[in-house]
C-alpha atoms as an extended CHARMM CRD file, in Angstrom:
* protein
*
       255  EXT
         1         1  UNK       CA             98.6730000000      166.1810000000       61.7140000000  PROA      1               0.0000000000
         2         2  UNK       CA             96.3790000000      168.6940000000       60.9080000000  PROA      2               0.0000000000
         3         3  UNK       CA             92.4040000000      168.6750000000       62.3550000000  PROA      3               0.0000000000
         4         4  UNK       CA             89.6090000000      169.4270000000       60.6110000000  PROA      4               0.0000000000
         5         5  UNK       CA             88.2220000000      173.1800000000       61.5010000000  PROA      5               0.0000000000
         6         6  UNK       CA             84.1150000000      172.7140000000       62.8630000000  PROA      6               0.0000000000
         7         7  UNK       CA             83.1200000000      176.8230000000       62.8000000000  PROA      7               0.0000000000
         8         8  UNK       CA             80.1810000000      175.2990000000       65.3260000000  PROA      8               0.0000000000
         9         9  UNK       CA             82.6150000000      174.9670000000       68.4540000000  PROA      9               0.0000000000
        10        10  UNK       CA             83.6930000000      178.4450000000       68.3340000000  PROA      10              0.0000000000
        11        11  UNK       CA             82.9450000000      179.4200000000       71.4250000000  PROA      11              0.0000000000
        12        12  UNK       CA             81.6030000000      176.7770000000       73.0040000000  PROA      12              0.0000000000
        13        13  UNK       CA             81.7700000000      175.4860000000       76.6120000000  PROA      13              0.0000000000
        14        14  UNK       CA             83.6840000000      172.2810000000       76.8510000000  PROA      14              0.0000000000
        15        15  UNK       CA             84.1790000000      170.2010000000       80.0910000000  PROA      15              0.0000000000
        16        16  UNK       CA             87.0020000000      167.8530000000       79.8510000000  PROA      16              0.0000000000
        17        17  UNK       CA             88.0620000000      164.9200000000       82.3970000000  PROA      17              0.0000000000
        18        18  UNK       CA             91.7800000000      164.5640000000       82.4830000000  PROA      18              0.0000000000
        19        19  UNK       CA             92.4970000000      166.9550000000       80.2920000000  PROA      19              0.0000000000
        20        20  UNK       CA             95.8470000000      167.7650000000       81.3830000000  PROA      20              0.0000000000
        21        21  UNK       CA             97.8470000000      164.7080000000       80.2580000000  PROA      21              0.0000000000
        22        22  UNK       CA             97.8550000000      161.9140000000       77.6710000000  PROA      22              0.0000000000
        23        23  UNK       CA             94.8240000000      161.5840000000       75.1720000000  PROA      23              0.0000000000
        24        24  UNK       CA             93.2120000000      164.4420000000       77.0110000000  PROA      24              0.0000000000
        25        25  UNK       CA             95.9000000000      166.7370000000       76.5590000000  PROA      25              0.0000000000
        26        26  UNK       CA             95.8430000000      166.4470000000       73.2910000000  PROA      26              0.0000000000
        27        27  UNK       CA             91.7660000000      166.7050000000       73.0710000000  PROA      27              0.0000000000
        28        28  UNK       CA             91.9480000000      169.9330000000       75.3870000000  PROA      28              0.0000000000
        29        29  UNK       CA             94.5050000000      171.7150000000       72.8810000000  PROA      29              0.0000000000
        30        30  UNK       CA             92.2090000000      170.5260000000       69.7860000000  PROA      30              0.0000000000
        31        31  UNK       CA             89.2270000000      172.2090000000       71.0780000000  PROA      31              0.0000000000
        32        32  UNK       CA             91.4290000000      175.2780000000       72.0740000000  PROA      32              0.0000000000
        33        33  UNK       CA             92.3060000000      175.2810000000       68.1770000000  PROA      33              0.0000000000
        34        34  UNK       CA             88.7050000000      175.0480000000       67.3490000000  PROA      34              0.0000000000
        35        35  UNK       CA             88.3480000000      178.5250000000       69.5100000000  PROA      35              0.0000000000
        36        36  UNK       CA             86.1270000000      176.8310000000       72.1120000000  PROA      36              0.0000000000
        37        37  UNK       CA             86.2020000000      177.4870000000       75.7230000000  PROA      37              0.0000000000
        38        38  UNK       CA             87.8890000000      174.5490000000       77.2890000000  PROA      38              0.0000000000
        39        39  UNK       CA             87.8490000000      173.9730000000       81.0960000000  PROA      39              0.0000000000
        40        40  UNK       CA             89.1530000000      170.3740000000       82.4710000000  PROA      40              0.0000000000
        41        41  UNK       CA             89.7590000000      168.6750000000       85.5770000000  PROA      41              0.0000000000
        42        42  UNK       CA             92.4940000000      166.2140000000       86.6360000000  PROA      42              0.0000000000
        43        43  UNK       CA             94.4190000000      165.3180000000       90.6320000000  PROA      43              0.0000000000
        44        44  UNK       CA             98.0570000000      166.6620000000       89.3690000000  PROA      44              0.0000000000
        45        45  UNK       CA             98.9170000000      170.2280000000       88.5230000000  PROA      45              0.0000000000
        46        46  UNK       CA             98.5070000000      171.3420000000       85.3050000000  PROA      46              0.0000000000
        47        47  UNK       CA             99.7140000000      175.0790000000       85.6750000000  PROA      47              0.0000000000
        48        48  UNK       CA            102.4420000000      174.3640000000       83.2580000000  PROA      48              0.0000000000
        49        49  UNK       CA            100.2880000000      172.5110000000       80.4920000000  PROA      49              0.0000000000
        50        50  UNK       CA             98.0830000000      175.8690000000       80.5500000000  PROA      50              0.0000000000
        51        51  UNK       CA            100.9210000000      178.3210000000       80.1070000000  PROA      51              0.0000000000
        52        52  UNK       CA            102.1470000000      176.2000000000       77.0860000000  PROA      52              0.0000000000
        53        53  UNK       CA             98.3680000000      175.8270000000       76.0570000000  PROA      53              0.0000000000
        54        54  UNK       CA             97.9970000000      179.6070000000       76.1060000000  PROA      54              0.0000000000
        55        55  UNK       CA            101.1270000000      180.0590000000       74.6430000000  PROA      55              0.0000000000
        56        56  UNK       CA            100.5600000000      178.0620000000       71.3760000000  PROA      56              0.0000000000
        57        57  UNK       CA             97.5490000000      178.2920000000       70.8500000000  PROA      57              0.0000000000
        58        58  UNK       CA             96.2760000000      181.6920000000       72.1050000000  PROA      58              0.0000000000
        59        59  UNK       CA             93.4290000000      180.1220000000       74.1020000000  PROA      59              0.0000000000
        60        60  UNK       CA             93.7910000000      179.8290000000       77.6230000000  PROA      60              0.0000000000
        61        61  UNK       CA             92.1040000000      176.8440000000       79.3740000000  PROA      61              0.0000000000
        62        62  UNK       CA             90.6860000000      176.6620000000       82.9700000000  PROA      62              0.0000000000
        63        63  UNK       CA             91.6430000000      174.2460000000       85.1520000000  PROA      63              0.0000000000
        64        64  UNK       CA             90.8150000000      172.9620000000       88.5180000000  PROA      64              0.0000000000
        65        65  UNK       CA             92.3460000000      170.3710000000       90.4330000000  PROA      65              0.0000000000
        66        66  UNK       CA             89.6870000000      167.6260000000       91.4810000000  PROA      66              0.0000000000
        67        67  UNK       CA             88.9930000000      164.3650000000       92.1930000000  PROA      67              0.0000000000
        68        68  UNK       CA             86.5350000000      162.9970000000       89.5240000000  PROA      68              0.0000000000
        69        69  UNK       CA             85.6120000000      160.0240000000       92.2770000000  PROA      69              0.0000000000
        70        70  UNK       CA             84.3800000000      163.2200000000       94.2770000000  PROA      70              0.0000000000
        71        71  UNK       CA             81.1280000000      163.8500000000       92.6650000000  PROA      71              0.0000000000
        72        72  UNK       CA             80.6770000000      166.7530000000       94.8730000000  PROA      72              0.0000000000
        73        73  UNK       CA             83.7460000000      168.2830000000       93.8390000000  PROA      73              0.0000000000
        74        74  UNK       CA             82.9520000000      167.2030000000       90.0770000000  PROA      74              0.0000000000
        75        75  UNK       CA             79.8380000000      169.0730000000       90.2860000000  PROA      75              0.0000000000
        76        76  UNK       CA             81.2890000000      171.6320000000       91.6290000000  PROA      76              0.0000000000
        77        77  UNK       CA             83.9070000000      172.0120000000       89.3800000000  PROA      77              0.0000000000
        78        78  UNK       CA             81.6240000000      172.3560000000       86.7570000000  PROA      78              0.0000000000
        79        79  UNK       CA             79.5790000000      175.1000000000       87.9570000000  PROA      79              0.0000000000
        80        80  UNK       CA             82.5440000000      176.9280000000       88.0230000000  PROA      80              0.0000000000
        81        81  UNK       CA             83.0710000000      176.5420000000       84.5310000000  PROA      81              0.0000000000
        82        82  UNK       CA             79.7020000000      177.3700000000       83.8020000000  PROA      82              0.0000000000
        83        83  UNK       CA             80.4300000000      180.7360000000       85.8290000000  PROA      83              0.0000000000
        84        84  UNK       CA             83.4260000000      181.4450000000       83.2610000000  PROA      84              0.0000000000
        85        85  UNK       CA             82.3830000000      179.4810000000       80.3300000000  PROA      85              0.0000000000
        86        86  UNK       CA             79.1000000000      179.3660000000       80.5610000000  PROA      86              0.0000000000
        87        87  UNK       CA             76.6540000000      176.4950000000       80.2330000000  PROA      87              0.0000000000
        88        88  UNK       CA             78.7930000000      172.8600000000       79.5780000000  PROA      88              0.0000000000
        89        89  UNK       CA             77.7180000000      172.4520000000       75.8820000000  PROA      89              0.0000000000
        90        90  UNK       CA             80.0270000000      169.2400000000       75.7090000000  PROA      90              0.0000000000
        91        91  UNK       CA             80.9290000000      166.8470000000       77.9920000000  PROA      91              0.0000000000
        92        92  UNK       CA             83.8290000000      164.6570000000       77.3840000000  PROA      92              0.0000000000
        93        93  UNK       CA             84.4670000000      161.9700000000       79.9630000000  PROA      93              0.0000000000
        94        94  UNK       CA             88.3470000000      160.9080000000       79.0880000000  PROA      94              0.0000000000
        95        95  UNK       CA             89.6920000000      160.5000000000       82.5560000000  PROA      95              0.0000000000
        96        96  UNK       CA             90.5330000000      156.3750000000       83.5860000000  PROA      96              0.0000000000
        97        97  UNK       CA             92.8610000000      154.4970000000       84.8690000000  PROA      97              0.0000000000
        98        98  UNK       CA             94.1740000000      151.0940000000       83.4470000000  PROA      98              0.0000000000
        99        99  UNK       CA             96.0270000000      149.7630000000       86.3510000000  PROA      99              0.0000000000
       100       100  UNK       CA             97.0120000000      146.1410000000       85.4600000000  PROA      100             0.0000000000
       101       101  UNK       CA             95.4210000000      143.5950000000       87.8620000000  PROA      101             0.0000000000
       102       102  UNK       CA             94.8280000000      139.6350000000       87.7060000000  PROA      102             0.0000000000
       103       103  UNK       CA             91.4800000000      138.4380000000       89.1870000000  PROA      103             0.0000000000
       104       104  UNK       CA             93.0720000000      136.7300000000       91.8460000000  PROA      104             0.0000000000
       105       105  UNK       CA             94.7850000000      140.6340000000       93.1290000000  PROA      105             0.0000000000
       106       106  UNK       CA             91.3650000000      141.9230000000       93.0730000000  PROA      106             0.0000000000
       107       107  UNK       CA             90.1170000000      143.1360000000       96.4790000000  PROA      107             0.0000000000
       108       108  UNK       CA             87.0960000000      144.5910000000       97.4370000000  PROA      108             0.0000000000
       109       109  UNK       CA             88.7720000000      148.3370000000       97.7350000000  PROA      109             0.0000000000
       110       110  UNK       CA             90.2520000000      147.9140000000       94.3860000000  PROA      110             0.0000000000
       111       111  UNK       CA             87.1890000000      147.5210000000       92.6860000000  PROA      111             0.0000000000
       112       112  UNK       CA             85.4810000000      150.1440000000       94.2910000000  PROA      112             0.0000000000
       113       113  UNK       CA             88.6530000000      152.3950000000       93.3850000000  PROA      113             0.0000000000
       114       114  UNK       CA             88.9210000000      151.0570000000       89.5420000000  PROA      114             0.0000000000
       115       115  UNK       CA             84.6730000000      151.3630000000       88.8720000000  PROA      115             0.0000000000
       116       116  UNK       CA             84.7900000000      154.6680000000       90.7390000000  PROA      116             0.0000000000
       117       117  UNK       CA             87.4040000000      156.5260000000       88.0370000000  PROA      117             0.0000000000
       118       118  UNK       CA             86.3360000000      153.8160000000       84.9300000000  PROA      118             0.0000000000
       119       119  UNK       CA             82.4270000000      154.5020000000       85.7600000000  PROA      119             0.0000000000
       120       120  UNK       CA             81.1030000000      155.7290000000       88.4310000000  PROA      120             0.0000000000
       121       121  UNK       CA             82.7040000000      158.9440000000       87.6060000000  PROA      121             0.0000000000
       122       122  UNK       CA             81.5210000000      158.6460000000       84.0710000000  PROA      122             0.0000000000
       123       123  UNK       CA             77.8630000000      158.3560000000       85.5910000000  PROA      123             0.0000000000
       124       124  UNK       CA             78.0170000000      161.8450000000       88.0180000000  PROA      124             0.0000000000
       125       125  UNK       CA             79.7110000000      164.0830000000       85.1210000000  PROA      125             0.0000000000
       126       126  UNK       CA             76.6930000000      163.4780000000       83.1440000000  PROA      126             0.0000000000
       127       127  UNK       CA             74.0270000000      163.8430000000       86.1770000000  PROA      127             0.0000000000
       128       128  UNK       CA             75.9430000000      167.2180000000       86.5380000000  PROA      128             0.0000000000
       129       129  UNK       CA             75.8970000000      168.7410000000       83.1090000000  PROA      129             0.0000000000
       130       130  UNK       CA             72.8250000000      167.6680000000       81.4560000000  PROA      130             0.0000000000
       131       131  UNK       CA             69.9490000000      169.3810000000       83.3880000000  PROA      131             0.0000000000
       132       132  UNK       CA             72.1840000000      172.4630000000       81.5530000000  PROA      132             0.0000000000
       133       133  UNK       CA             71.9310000000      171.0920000000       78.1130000000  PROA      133             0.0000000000
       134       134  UNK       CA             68.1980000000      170.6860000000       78.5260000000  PROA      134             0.0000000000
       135       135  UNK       CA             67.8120000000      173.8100000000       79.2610000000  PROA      135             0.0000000000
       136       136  UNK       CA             69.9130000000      174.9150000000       76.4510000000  PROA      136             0.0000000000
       137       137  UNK       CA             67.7700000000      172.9840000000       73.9980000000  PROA      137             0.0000000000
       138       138  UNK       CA             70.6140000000      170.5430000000       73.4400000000  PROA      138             0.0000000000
       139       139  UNK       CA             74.3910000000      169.2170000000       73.7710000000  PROA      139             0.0000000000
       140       140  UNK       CA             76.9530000000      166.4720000000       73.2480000000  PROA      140             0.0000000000
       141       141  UNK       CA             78.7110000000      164.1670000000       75.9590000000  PROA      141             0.0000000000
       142       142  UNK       CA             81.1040000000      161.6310000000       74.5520000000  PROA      142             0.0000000000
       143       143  UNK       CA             82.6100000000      158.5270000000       76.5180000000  PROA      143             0.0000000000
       144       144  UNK       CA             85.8090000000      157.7630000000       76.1220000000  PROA      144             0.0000000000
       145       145  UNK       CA             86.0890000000      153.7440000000       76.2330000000  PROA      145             0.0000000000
       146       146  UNK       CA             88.8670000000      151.5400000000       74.9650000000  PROA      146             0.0000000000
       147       147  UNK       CA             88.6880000000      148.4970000000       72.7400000000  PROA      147             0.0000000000
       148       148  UNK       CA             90.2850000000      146.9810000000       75.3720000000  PROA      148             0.0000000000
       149       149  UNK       CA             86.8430000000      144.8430000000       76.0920000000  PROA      149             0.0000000000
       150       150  UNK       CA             86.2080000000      144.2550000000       72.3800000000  PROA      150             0.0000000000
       151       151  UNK       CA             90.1520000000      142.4620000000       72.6750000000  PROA      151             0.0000000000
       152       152  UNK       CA             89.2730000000      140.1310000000       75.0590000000  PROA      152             0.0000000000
       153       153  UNK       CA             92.5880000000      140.5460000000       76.4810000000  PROA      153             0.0000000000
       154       154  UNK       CA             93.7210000000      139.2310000000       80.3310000000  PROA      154             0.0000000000
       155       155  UNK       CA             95.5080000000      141.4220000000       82.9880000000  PROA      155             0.0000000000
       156       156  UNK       CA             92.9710000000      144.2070000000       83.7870000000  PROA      156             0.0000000000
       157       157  UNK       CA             89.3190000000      142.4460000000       83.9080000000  PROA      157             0.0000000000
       158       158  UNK       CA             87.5450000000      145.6990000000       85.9970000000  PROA      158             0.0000000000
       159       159  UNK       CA             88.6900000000      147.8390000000       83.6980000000  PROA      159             0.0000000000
       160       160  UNK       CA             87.4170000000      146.4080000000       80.8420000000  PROA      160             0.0000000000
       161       161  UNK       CA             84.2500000000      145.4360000000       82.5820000000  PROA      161             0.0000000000
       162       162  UNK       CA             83.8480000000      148.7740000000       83.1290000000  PROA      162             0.0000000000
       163       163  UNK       CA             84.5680000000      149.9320000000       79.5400000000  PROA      163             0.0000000000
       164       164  UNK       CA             81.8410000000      147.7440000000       78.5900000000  PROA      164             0.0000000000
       165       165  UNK       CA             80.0690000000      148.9030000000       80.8580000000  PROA      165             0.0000000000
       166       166  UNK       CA             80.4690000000      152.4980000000       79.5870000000  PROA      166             0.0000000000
       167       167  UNK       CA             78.5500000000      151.0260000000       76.4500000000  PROA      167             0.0000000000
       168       168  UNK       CA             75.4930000000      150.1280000000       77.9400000000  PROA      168             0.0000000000
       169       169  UNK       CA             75.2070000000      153.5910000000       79.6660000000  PROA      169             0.0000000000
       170       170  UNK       CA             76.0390000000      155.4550000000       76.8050000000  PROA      170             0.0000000000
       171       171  UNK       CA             73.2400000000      153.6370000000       74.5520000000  PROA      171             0.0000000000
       172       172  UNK       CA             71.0100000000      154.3600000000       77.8490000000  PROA      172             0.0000000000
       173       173  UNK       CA             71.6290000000      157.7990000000       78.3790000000  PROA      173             0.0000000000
       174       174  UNK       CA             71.3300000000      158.1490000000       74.2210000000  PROA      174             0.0000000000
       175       175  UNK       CA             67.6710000000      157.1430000000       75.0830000000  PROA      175             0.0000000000
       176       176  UNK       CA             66.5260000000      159.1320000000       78.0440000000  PROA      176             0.0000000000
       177       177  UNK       CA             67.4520000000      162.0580000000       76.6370000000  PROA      177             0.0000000000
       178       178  UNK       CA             67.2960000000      162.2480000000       73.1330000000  PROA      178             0.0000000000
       179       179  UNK       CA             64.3510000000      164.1690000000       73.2470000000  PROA      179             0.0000000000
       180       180  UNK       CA             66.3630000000      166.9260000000       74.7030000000  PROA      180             0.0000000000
       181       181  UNK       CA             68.3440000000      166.4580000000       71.8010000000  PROA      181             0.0000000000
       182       182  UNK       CA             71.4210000000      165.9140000000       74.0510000000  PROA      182             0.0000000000
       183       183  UNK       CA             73.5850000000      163.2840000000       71.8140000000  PROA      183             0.0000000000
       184       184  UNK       CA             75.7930000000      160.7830000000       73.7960000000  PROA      184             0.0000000000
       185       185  UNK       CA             77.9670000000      158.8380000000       72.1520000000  PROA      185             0.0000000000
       186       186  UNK       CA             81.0430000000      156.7360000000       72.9160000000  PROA      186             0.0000000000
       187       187  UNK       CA             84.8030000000      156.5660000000       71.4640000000  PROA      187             0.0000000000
       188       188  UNK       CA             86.9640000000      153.8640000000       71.7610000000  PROA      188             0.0000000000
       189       189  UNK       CA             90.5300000000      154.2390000000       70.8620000000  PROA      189             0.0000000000
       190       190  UNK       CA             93.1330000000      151.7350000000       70.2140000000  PROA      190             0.0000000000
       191       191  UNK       CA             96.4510000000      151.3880000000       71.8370000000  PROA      191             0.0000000000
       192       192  UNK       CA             97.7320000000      155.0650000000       72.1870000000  PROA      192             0.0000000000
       193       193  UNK       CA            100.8330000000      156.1550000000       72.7810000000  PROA      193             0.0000000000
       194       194  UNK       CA            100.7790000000      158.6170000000       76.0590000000  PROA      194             0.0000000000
       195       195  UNK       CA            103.7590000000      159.7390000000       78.0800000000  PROA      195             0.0000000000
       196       196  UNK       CA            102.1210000000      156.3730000000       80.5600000000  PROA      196             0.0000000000
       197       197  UNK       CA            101.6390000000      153.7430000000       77.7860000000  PROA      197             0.0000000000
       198       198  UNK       CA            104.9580000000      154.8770000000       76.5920000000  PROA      198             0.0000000000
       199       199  UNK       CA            106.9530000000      154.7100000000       80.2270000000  PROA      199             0.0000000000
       200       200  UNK       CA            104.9870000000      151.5170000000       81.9140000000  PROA      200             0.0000000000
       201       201  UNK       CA            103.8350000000      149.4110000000       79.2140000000  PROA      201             0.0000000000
       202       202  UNK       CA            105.0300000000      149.8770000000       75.4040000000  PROA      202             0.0000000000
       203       203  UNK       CA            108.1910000000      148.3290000000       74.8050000000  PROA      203             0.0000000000
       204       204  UNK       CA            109.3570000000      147.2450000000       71.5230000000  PROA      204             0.0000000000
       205       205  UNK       CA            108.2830000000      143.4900000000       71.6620000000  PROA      205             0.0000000000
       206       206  UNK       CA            105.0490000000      144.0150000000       72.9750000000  PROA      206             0.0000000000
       207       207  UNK       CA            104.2250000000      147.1750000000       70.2240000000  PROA      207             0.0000000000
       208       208  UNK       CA            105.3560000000      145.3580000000       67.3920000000  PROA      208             0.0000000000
       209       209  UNK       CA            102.8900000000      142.2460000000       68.4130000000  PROA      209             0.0000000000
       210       210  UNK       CA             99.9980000000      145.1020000000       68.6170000000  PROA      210             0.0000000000
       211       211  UNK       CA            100.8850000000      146.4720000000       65.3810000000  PROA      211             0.0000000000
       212       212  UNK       CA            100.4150000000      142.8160000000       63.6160000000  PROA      212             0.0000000000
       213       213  UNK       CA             96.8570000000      143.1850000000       65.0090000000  PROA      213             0.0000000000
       214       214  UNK       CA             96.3490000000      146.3880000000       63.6270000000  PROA      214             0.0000000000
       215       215  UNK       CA             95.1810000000      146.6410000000       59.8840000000  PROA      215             0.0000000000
       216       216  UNK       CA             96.8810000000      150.0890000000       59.0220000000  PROA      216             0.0000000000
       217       217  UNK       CA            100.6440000000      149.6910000000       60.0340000000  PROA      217             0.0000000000
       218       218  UNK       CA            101.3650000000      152.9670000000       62.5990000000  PROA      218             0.0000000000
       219       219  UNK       CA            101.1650000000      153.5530000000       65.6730000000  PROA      219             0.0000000000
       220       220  UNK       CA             98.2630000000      155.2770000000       67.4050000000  PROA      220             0.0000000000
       221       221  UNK       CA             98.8700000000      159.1200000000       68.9030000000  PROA      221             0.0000000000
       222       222  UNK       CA             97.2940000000      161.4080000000       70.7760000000  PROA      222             0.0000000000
       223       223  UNK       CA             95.8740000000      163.3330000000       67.9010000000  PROA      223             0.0000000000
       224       224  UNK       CA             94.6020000000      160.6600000000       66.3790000000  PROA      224             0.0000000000
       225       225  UNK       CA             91.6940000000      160.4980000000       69.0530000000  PROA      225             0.0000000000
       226       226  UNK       CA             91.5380000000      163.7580000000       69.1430000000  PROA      226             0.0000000000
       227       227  UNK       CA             89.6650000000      164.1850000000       65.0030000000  PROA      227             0.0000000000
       228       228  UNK       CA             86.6410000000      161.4690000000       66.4420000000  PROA      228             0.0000000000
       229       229  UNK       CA             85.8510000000      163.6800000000       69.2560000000  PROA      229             0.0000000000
       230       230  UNK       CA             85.9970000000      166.9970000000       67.1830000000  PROA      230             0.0000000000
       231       231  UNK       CA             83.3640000000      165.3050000000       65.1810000000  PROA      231             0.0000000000
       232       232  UNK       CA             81.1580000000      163.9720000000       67.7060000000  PROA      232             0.0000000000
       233       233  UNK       CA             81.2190000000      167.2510000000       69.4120000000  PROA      233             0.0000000000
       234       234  UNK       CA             80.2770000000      169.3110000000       66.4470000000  PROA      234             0.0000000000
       235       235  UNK       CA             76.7290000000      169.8230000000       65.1070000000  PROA      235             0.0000000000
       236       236  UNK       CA             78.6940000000      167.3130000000       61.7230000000  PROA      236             0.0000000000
       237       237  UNK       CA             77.3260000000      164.0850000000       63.9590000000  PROA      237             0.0000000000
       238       238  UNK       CA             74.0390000000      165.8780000000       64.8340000000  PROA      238             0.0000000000
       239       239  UNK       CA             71.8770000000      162.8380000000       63.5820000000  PROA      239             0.0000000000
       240       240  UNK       CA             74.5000000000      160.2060000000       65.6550000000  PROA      240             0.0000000000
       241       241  UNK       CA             73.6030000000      158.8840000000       69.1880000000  PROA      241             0.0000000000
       242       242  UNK       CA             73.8580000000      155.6450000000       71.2520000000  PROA      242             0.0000000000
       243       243  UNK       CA             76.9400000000      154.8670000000       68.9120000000  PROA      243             0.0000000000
       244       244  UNK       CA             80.3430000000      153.5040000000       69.6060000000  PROA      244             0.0000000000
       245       245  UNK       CA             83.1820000000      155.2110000000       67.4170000000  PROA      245             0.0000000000
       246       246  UNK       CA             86.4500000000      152.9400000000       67.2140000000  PROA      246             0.0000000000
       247       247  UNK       CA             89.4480000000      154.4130000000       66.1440000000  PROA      247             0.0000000000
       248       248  UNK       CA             92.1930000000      151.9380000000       66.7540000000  PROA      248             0.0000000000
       249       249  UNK       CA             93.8550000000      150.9190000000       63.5640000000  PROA      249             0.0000000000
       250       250  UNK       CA             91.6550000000      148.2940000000       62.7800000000  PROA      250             0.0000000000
       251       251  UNK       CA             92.3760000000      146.1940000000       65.3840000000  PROA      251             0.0000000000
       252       252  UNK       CA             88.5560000000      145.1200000000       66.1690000000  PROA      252             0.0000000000
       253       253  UNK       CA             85.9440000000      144.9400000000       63.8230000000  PROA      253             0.0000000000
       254       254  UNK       CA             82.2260000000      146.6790000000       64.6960000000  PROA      254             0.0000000000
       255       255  UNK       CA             78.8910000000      146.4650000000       62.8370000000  PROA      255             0.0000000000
């Protein structure tokens, strides 16, 4: 699959949450394409993922190994990409977790564990990077959701309570600052197959049932994500805020 080219995020500084595996991966090597300056954050090592990175696409990223439920080391995570970078011009906030739960396994830790990586986190990135953007006369920060609340499916309800969440505080943020012209909008992919959908949760049984949901008849990768973002990070969406961009197959239906 081949992205689009947006000359407007050459050169930019781009902050990305979990950029080192699954969707993110594949949005940190799409901005790399794009020539932007890419730093992320994620727990694991991602020494490897930034050889091959550099290696492919002749575009190094940074990367620092943090915590994003930290929001001290968030923070200061970004201000060291600022130091390299410069300025964060766009935020994306990609990193979750989707641990499957039932109601009744929910325990007070949990939740604070699930709403601190599904929101909280989502909340502090943000705080960190827009008094930046103001400064700068502008920027983009895009929320990475999941129509997993539009589904209304059972076996995770703080996750998607916390993706629907997401919604409300992207349409507030959208608001508040909009006269900064700092844009915030939200994506919300469909089922994508990652390395972790693909070794916890897809088998063939439960894909094929998805699929029948799904208007357009293949399955959802990576890259597919990856074209949304491009566009809501480039100066292409600068007239769209407080939105919610599906891209899921046509699964749900918005508007």
């Amino acid at each position: 699959m081949t992205l689009p080219i947006y000359p407007d995020l050459h050169d930019t500084s781009v902050f990305i949450t979990g950029g080192g595996s699954g969707i993110g991966a594949g949005l940190t090597e799409a901005f790399l394409r794009q020539g932007a300056k890419v730093a992320f954050v994620q727990r694991s090592d991602a020494s490897e993922f930034c050889d091959a990175m550099a290696q492919s696409t002749g575009n190094r990223p940074l990367f620092t190994s943090c915590d994003i439920t930290d929001p001290d080391a968030v923070r200061a995570a970004i201000e060291q990409a600022a130091a390299v970078h410069g300025p964060v011009q766009v935020l994306v906030n990609n990193a979750a977790n989707d641990q499957r739960h039932t109601l009744a396994e929910v325990t007070p830790d949990f939740m604070d564990w699930a709403l601190a990586i599904n929101f909280k986190s989502y909340v502090f990135t943000a705080q960190a990077v827009i008094p930046a953007m103001q400064e700068m006369g502008g920027g983009a920060i895009i929320n990475i959701t999941s129509i997993s609340y539009m589904m209304g499916n059972a076996g995770y309800p703080v996750y998607t309570a916390a993706n629907s969440a997401l919604n409300g505080l992207t349409r507030s943020l959208a608001r508040e600052f909009g006269p900064d012209r700092i844009r915030v909008n939200a994506l919300a992919p469909g089922w994508v197959m990652t390395p972790k959908q693909l070794e916890q949760w897809v088998t063939p049984d439960a894909l094929a049932e998805h699929l029948k949901r799904q208007c357009l008849p293949d399955s959802l990768n990576p890259e597919d994500i990856a074209g949304g973002v491009l566009f809501l990070a480039s100066n292409t969406s600068r007239a769209m805020t407080g939105q919610a961009l599906v891209i899921d197959g046509g699964v749900v239906v918005t508007g």
